[in-house]
Backbone of each chain as ProteinMPNN parsed JSONL, in Angstrom:
{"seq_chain_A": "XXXXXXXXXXXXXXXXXXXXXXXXXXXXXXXXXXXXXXXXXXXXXXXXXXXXXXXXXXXXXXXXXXXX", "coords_chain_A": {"N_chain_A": [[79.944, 24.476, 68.962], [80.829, 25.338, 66.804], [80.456, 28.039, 66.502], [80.925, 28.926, 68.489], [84.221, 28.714, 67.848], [84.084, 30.666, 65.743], [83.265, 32.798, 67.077], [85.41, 33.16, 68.613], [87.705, 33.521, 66.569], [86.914, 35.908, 65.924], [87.99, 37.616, 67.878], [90.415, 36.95, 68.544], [91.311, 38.418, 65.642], [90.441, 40.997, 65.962], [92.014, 41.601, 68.461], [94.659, 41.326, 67.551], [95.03, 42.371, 65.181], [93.015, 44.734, 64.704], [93.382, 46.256, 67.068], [95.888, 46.606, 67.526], [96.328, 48.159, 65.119], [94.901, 50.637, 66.202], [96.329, 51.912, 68.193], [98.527, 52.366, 66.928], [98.069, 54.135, 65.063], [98.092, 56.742, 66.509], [98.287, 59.881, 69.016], [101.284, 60.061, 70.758], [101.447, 60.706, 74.176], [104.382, 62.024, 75.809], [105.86, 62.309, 78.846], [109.006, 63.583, 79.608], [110.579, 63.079, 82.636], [108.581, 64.476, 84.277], [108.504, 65.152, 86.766], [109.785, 68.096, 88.764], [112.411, 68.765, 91.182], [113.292, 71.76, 92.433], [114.818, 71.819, 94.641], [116.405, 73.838, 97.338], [115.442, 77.597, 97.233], [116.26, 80.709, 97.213], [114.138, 83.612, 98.611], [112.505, 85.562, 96.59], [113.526, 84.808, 94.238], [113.358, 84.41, 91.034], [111.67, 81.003, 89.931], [112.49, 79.001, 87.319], [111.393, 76.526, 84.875], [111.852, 74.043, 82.682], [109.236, 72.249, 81.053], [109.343, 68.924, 79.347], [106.953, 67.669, 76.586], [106.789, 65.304, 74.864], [105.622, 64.126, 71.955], [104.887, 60.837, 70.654], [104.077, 59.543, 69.362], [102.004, 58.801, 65.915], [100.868, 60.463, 64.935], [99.032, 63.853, 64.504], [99.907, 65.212, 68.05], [97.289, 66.992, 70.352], [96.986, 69.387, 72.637], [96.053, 71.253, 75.393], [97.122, 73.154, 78.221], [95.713, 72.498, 81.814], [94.28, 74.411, 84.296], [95.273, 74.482, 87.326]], "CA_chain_A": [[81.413, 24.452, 68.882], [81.615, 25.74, 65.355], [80.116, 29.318, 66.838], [82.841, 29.266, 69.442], [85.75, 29.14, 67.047], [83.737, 31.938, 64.89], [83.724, 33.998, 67.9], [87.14, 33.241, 69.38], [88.434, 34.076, 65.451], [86.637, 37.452, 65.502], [88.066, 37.975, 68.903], [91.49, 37.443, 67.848], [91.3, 39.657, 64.816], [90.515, 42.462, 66.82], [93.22, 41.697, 69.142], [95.907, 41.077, 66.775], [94.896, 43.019, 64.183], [92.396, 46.273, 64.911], [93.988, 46.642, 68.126], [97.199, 47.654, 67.226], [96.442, 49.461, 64.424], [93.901, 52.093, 66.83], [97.181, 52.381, 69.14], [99.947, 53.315, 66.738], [97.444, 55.332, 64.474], [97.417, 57.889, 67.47], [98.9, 60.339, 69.322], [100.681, 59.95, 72.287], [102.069, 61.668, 74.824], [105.777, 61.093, 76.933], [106.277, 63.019, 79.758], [110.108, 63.124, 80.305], [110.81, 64.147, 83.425], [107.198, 64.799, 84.878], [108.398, 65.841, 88.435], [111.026, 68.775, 88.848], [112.133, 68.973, 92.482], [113.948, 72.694, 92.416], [115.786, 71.998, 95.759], [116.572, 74.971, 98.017], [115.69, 78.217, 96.253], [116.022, 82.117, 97.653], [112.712, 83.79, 98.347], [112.318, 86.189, 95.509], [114.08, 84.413, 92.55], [112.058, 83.617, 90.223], [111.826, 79.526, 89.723], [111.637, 78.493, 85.943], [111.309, 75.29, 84.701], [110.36, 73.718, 81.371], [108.769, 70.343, 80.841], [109.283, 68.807, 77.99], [106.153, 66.675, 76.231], [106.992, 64.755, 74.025], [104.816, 63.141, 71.15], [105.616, 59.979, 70.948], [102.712, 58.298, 68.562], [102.003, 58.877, 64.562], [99.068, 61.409, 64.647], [99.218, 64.802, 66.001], [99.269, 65.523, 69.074], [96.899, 68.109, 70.765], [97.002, 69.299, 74.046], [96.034, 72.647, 76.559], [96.917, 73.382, 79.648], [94.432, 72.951, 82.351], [94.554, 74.753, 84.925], [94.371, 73.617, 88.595]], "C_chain_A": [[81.905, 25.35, 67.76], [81.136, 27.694, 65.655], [80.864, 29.929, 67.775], [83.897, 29.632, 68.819], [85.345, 30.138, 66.436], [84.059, 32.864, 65.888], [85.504, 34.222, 68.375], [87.985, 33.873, 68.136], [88.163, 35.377, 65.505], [88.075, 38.119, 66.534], [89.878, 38.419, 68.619], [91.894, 38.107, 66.794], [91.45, 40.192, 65.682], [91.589, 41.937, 67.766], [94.577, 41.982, 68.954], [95.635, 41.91, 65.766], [94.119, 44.767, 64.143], [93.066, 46.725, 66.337], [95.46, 47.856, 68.427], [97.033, 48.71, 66.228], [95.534, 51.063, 65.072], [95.479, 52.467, 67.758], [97.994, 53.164, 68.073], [99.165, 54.206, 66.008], [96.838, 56.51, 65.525], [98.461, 58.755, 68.027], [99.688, 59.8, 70.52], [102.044, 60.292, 72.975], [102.968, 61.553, 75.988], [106.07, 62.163, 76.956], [108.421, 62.706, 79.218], [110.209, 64.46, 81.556], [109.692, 65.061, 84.252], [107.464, 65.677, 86.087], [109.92, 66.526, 88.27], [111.552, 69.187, 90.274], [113.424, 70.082, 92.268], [115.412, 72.535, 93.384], [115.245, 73.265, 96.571], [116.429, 76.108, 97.023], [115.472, 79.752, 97.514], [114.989, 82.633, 97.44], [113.29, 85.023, 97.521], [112.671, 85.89, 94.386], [113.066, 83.652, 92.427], [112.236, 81.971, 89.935], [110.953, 79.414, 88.658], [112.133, 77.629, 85.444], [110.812, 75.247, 83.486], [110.073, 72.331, 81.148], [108.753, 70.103, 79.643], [107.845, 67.574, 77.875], [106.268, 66.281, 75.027], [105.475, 63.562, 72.821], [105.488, 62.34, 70.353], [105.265, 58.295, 69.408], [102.831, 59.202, 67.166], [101.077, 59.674, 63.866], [99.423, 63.119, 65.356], [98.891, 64.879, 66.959], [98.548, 66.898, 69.802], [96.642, 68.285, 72.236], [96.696, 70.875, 74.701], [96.119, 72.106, 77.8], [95.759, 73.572, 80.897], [94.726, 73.476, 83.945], [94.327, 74.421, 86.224], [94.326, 74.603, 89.881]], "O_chain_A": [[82.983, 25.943, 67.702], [81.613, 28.519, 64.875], [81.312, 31.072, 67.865], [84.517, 30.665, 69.071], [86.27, 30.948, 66.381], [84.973, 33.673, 65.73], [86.345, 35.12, 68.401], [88.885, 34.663, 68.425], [89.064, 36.144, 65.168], [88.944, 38.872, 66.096], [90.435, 39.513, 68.525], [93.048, 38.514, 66.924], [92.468, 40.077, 66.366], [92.493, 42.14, 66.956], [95.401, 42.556, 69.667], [96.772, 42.246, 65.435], [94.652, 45.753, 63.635], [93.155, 47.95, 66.428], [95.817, 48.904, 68.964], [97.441, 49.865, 66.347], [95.544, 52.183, 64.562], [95.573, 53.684, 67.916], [98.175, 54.376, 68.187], [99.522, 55.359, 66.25], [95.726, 57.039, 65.52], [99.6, 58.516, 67.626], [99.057, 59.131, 71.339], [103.209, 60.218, 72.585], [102.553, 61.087, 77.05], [106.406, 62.95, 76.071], [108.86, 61.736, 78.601], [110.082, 65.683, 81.608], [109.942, 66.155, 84.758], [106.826, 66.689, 86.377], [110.927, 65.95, 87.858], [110.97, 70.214, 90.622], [114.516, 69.596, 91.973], [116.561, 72.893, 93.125], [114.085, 73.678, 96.555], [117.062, 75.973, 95.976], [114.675, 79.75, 98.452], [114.5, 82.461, 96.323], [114.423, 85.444, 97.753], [112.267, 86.544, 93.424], [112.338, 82.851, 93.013], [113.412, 81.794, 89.618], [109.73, 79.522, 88.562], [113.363, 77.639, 85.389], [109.863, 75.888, 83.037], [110.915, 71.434, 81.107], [108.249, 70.865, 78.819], [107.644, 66.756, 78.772], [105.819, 66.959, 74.104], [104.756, 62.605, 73.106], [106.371, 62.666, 69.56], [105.668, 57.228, 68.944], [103.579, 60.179, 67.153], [100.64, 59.644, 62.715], [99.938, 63.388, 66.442], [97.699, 64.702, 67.211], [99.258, 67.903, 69.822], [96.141, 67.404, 72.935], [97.443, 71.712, 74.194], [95.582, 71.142, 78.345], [95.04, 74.568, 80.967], [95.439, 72.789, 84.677], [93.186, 74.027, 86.467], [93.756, 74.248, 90.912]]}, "seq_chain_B": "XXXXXXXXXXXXXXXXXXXXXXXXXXXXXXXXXXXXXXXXXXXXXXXXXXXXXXXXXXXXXXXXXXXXXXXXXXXXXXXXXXXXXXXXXXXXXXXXXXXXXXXXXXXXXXXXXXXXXXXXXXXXXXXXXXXXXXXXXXXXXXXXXXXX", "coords_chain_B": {"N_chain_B": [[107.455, 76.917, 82.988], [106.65, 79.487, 85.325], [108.203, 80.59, 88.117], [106.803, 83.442, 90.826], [108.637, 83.735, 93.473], [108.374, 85.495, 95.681], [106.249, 85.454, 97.62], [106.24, 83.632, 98.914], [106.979, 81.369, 101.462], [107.924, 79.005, 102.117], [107.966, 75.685, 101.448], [106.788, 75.171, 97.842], [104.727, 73.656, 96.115], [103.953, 72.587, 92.953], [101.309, 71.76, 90.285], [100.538, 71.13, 86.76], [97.999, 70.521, 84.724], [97.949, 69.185, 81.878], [96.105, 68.46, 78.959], [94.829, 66.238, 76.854], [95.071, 64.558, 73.334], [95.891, 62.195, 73.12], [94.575, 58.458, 73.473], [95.237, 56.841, 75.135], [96.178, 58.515, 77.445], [94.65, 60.967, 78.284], [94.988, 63.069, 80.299], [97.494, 64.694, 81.605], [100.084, 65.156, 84.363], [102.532, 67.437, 85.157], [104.786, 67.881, 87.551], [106.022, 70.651, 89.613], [108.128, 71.309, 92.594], [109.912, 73.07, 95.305], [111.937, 74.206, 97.872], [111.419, 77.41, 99.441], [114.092, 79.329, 100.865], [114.306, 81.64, 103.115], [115.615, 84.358, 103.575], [115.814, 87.04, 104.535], [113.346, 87.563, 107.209], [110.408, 88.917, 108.141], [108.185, 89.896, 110.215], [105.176, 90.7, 112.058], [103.146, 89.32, 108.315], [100.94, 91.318, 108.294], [100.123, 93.731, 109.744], [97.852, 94.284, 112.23], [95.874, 96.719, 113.34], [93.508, 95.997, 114.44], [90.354, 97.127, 115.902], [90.205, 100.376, 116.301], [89.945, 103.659, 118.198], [88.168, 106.749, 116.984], [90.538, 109.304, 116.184], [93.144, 108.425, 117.627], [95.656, 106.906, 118.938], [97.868, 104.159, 118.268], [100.622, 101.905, 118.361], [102.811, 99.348, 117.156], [104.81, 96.698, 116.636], [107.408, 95.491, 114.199], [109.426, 92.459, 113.412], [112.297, 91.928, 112.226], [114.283, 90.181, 111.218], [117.677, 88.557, 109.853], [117.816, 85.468, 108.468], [119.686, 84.269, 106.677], [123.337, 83.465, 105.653], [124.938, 85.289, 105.637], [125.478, 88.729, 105.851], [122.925, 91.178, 105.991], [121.623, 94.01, 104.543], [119.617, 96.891, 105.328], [118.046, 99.136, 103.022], [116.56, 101.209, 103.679], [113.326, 102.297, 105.265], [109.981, 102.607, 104.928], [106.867, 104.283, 105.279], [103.518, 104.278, 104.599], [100.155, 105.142, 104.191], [101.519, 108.787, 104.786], [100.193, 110.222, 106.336], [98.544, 108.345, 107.979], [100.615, 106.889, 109.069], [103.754, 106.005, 111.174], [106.909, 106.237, 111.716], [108.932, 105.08, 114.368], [111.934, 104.519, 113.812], [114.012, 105.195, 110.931], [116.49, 105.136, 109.641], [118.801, 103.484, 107.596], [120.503, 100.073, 108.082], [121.986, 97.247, 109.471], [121.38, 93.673, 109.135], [123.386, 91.231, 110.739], [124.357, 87.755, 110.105], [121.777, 86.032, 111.916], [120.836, 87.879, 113.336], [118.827, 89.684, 114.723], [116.202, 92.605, 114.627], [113.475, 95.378, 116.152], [110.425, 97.252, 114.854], [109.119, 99.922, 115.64], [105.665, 100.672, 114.739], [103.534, 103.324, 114.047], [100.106, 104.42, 114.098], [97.841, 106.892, 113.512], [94.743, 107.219, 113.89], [92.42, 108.888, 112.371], [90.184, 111.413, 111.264], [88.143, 110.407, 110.358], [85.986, 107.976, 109.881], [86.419, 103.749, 109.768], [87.77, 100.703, 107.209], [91.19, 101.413, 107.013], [93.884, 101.463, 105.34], [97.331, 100.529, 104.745], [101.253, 100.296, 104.378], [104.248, 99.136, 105.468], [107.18, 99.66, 103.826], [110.547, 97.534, 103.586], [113.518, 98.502, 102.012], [116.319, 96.366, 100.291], [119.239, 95.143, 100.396], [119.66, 92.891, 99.203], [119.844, 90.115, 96.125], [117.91, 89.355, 95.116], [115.654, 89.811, 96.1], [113.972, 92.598, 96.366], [112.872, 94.509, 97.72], [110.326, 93.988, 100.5], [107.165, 94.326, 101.711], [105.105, 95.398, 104.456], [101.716, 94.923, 105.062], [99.509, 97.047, 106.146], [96.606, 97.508, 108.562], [93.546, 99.016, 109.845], [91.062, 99.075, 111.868], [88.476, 102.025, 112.186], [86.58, 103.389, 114.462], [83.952, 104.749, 115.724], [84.415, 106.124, 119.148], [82.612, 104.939, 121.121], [82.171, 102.646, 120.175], [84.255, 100.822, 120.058], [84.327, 100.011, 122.313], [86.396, 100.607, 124.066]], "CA_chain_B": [[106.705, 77.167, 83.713], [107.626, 80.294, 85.625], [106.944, 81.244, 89.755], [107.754, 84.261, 91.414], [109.051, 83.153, 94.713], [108.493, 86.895, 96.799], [104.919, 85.747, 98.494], [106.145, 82.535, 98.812], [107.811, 81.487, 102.467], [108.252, 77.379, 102.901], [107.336, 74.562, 100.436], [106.095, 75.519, 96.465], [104.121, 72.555, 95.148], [102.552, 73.117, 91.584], [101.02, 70.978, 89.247], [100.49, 71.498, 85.652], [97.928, 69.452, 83.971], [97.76, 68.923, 80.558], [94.539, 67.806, 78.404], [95.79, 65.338, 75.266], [94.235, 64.205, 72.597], [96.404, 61.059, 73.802], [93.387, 58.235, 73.59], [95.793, 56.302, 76.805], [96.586, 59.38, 78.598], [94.002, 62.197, 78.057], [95.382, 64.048, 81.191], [99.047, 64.193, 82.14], [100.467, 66.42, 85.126], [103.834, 67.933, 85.0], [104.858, 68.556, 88.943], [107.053, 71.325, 90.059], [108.584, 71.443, 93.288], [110.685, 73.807, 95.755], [111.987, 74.999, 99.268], [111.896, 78.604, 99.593], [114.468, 79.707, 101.696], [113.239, 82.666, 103.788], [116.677, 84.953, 104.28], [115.049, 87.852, 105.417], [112.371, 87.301, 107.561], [109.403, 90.104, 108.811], [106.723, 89.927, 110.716], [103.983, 89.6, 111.179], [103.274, 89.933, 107.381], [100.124, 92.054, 108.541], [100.019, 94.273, 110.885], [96.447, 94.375, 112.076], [96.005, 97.484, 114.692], [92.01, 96.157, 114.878], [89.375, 98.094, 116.436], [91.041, 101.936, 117.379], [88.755, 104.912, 118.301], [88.858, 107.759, 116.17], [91.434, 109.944, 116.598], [93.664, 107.627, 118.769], [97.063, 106.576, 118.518], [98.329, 102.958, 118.69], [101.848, 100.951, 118.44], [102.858, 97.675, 117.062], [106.157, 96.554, 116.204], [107.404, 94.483, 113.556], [110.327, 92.424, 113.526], [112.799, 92.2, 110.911], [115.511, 88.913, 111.53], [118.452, 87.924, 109.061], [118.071, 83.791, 108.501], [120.606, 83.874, 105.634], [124.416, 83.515, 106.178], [125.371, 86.664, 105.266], [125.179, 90.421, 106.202], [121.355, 91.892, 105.276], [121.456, 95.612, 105.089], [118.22, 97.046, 105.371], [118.525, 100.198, 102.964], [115.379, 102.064, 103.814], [111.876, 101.885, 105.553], [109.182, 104.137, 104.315], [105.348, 103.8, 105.503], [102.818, 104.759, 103.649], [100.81, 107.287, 103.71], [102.378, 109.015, 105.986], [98.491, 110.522, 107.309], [97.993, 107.038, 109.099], [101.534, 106.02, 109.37], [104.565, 106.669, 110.654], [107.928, 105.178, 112.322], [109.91, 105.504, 115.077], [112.927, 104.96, 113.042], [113.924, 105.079, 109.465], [117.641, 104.599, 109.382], [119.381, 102.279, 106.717], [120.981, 99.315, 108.777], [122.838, 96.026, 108.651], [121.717, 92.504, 109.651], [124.46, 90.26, 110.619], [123.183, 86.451, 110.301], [121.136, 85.473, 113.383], [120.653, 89.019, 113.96], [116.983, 91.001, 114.655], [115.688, 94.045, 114.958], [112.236, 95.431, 116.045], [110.925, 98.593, 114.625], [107.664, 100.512, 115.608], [104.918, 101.245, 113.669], [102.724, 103.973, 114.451], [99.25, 104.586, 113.503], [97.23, 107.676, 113.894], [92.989, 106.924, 113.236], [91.924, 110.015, 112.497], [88.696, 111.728, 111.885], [87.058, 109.012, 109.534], [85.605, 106.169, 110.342], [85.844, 102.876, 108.721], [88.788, 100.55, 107.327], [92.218, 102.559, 106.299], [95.06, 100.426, 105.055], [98.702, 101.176, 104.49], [101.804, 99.62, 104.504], [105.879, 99.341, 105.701], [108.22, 98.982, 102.809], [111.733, 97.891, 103.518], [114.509, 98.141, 100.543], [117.106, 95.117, 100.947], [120.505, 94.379, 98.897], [119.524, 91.589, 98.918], [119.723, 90.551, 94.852], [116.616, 88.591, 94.459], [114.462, 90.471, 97.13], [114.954, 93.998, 96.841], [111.94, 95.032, 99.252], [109.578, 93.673, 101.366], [105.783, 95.098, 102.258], [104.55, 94.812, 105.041], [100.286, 95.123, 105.0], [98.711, 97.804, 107.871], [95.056, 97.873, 108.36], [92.514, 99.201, 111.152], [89.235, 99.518, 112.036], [88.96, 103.152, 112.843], [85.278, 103.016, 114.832], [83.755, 105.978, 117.094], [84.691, 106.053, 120.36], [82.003, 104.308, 121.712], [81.854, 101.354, 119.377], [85.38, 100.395, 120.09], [84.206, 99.012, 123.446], [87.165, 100.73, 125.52]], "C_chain_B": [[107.699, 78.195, 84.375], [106.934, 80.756, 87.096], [107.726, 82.431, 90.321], [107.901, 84.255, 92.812], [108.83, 84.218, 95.844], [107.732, 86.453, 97.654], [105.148, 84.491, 99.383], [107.476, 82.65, 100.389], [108.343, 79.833, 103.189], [108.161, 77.036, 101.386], [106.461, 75.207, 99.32], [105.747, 73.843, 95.925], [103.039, 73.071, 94.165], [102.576, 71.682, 90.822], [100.235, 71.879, 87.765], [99.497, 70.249, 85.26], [97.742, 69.657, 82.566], [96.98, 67.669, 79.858], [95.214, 67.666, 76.96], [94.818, 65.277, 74.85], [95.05, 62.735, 72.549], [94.846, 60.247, 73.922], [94.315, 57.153, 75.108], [95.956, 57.409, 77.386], [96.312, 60.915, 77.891], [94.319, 63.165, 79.207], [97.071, 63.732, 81.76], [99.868, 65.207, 82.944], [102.263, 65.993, 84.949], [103.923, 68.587, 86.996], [106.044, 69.703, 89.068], [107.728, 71.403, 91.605], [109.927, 72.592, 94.252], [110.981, 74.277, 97.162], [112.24, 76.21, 99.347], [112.302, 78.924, 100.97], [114.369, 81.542, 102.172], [114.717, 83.731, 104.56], [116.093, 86.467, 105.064], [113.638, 87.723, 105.437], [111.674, 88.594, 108.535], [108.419, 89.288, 109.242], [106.027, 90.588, 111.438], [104.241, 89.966, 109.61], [101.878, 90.639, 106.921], [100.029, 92.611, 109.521], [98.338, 94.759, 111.038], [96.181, 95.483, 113.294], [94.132, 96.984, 115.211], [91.05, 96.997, 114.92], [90.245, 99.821, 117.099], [89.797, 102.904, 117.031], [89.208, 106.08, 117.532], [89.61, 108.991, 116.668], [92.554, 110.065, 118.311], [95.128, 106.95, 117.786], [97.426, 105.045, 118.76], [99.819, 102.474, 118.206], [102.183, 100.023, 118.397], [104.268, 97.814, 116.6], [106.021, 95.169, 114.772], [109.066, 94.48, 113.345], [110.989, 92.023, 112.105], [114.173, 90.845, 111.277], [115.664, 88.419, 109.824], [118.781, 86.272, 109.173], [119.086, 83.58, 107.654], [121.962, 83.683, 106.364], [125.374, 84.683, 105.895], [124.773, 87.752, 105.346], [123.339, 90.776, 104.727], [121.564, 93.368, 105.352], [120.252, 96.093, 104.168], [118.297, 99.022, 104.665], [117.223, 101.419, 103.387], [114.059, 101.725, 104.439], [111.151, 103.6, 105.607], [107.603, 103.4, 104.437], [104.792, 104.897, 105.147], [101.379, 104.826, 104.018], [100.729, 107.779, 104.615], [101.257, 110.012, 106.836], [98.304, 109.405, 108.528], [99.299, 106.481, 109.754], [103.032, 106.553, 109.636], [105.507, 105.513, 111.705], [109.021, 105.889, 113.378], [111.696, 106.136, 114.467], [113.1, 104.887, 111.64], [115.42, 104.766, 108.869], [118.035, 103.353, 108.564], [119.985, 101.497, 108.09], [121.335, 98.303, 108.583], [122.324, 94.839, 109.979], [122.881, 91.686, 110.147], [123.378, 89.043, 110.979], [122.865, 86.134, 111.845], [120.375, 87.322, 113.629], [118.932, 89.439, 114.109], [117.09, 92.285, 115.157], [114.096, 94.275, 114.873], [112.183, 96.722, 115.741], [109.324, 98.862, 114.359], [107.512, 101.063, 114.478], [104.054, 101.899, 114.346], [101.738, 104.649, 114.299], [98.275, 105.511, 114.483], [95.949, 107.87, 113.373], [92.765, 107.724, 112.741], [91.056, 110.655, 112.781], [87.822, 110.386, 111.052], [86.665, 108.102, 110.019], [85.861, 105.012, 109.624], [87.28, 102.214, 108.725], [89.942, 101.687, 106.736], [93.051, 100.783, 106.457], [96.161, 101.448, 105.083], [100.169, 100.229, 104.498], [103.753, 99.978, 104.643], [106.506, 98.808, 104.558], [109.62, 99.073, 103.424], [112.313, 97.862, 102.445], [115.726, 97.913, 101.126], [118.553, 95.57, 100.109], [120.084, 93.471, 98.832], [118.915, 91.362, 96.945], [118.267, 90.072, 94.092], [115.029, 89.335, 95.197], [114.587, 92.121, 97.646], [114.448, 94.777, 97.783], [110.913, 94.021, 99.632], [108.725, 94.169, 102.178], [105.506, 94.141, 103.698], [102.886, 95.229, 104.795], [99.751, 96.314, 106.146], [97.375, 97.685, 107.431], [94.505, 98.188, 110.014], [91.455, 99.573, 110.78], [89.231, 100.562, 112.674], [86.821, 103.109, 112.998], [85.238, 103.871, 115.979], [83.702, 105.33, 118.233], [83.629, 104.669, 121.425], [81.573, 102.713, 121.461], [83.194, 100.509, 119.669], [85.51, 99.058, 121.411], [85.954, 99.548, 124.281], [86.818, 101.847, 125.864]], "O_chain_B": [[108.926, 78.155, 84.284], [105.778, 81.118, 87.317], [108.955, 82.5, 90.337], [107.061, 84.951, 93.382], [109.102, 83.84, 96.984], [108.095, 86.789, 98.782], [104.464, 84.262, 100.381], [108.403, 83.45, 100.519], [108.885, 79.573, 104.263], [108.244, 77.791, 100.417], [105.437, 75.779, 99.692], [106.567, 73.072, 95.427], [101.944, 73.619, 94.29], [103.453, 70.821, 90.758], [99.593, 72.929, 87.786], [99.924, 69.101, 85.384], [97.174, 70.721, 82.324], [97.097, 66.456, 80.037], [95.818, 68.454, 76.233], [93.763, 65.649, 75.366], [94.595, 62.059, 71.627], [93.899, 60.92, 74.329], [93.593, 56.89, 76.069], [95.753, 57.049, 78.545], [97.065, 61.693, 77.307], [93.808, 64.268, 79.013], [97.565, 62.693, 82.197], [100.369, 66.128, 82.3], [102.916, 64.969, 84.749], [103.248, 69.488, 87.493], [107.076, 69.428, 88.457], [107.87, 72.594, 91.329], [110.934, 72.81, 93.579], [110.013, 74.854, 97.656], [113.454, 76.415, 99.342], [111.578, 78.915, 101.965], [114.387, 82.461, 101.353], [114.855, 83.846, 105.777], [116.116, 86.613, 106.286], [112.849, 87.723, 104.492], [112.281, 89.13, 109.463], [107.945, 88.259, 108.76], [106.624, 91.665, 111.439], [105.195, 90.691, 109.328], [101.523, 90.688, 105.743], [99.787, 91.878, 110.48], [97.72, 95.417, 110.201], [96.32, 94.956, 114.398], [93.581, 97.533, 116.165], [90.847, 97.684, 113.919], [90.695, 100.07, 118.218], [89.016, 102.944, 116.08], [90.393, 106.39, 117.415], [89.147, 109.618, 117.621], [92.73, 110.821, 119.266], [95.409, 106.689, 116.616], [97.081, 104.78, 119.912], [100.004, 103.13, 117.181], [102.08, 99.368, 119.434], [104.787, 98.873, 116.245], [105.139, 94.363, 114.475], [109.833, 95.431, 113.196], [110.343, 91.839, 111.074], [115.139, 91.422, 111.777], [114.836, 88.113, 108.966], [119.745, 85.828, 109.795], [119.571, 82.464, 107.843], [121.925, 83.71, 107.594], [126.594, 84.656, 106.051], [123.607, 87.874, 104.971], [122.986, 90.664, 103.553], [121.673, 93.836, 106.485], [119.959, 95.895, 102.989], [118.507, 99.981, 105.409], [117.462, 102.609, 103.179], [113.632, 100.645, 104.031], [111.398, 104.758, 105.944], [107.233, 102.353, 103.906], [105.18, 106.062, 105.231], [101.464, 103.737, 104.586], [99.92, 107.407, 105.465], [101.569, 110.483, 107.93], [97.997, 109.623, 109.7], [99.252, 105.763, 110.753], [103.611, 107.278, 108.828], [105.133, 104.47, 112.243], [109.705, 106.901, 113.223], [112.33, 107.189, 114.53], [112.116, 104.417, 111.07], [115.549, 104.22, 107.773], [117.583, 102.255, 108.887], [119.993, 102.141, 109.139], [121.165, 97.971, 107.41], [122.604, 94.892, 111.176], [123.491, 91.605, 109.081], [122.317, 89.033, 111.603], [123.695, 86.033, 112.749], [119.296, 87.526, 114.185], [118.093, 89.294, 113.22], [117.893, 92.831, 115.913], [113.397, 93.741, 114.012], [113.109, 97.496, 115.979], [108.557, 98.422, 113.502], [108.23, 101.592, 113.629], [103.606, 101.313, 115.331], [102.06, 105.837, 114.295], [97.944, 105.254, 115.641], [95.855, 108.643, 112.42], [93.005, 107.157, 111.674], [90.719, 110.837, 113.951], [86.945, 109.647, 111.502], [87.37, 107.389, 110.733], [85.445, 105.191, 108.48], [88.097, 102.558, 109.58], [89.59, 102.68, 106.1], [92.953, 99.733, 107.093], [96.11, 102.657, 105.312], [99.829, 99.067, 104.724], [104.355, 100.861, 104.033], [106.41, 97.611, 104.285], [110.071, 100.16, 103.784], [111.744, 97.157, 101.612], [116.277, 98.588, 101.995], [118.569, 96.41, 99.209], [120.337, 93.107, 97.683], [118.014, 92.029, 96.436], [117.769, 90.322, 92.994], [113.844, 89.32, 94.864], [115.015, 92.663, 98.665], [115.071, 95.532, 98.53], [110.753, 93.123, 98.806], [109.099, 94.517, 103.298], [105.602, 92.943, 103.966], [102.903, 96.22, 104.065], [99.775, 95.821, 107.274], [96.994, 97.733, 106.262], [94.952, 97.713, 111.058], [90.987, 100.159, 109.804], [89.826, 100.535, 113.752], [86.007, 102.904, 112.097], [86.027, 103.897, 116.923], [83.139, 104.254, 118.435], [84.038, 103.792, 122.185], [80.959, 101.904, 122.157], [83.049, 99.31, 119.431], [86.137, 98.01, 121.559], [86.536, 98.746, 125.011], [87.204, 102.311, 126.937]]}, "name": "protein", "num_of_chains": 2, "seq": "XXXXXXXXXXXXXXXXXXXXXXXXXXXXXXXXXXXXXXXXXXXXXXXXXXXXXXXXXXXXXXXXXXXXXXXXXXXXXXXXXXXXXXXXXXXXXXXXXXXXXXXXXXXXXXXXXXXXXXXXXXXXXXXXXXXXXXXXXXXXXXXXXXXXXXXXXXXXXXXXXXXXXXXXXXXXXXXXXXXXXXXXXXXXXXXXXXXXXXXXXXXXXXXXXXXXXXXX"}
């Protein structure tokens, strides 16, 4: 019993306590606006768009483009 | 993000992904979307004359239709190089919407053998599309290989 509550205490530490601090000590990264639907566009104009990414978390954020 | 819409003749779907150092969301796509509307329309957008025997003449057309709602005028057609290629007509001219026009192309094999390319340029008003290639190619193959 008394090795139960030891564990269940660790358990909650880390839940309540290391948990959060690995989240906000990080980067992190908010789309706004993920999907841009142009509409109707004339063939030859050029279609330009910019996405914004927002960092959102307390760390820098690093990021490249990957290409698909 | 930036597309250039010329090659492009229906539906543009892009994705963008992007590689974080995010430890929840190490990959995160950015979509783009678009309908390219298709005001002047050619075709084919290859003209393929195939198999021709050397030093043989052949004839294909390609058509040229205004989908937009407004007057197309077609300021020029110029095929290239003018050894393999040439055109019935060449006259500037004016779409009205709905309108078409077909307009031979005429390819002369020569003595060589082998592929030759080339291609129809028109020049548009149009402000976003100021010309439009078309592709030529043949198989220029001795007489006997041609199979006619």
């Amino acid at each position: 019993m008394k090795r139960f509550l030891v564990s269940g205490g660790i358990l909650a530490f880390s839940a309540f306590v290391l948990f959060p601090l690995t989240v906000l000590c990080a980067p992190r990264a908010e789309m706004l606006n993920p999907v841009f639907d142009a509409g109707e566009i004339p063939q030859g104009k050029d279609l330009v768009h910019e996405f914004l990414l927002k960092n959102a978390g307390d760390e820098p954020l690093v990021f490249k483009a990957r290409p698909c | 993000m930036k597309i250039s819409t010329g090659s492009y003749t229906n539906e543009i779907l892009k994705n963008i992904r992007v590689e974080t150092n995010d430890p929840e969301a190490d990959l995160v796509t950015f979509t783009l979307k678009a309908q390219v509307v298709e005001i002047l329309k050619v075709t084919p957008r290859l003209v393929n004359f195939g198999k021709i025997p050397q030093n043989d003449t052949s004839v294909r057309e390609i058509v040229c239709e205004n989908k937009g709602e407004g007057p197309v005028r077609i300021l020029s057609i110029e095929a290239k190089p003018p050894t393999l290629l040439s055109l019935r007509e060449q006259e500037p001219f004016v779409l009205n919407p709905g309108q078409s026009r077909k307009i031979a192309v005429k390819l002369s094999s020569g003595s060589s053998e082998g592929y030759v390319h080339g291609y129809v340029r028109f020049t548009t008003d149009l402000e976003f599309l100021p010309e439009k290639v078309v592709r030529v190619r043949a198989d220029v193959k001795k007489q006997q290989d041609t199979g006619q």
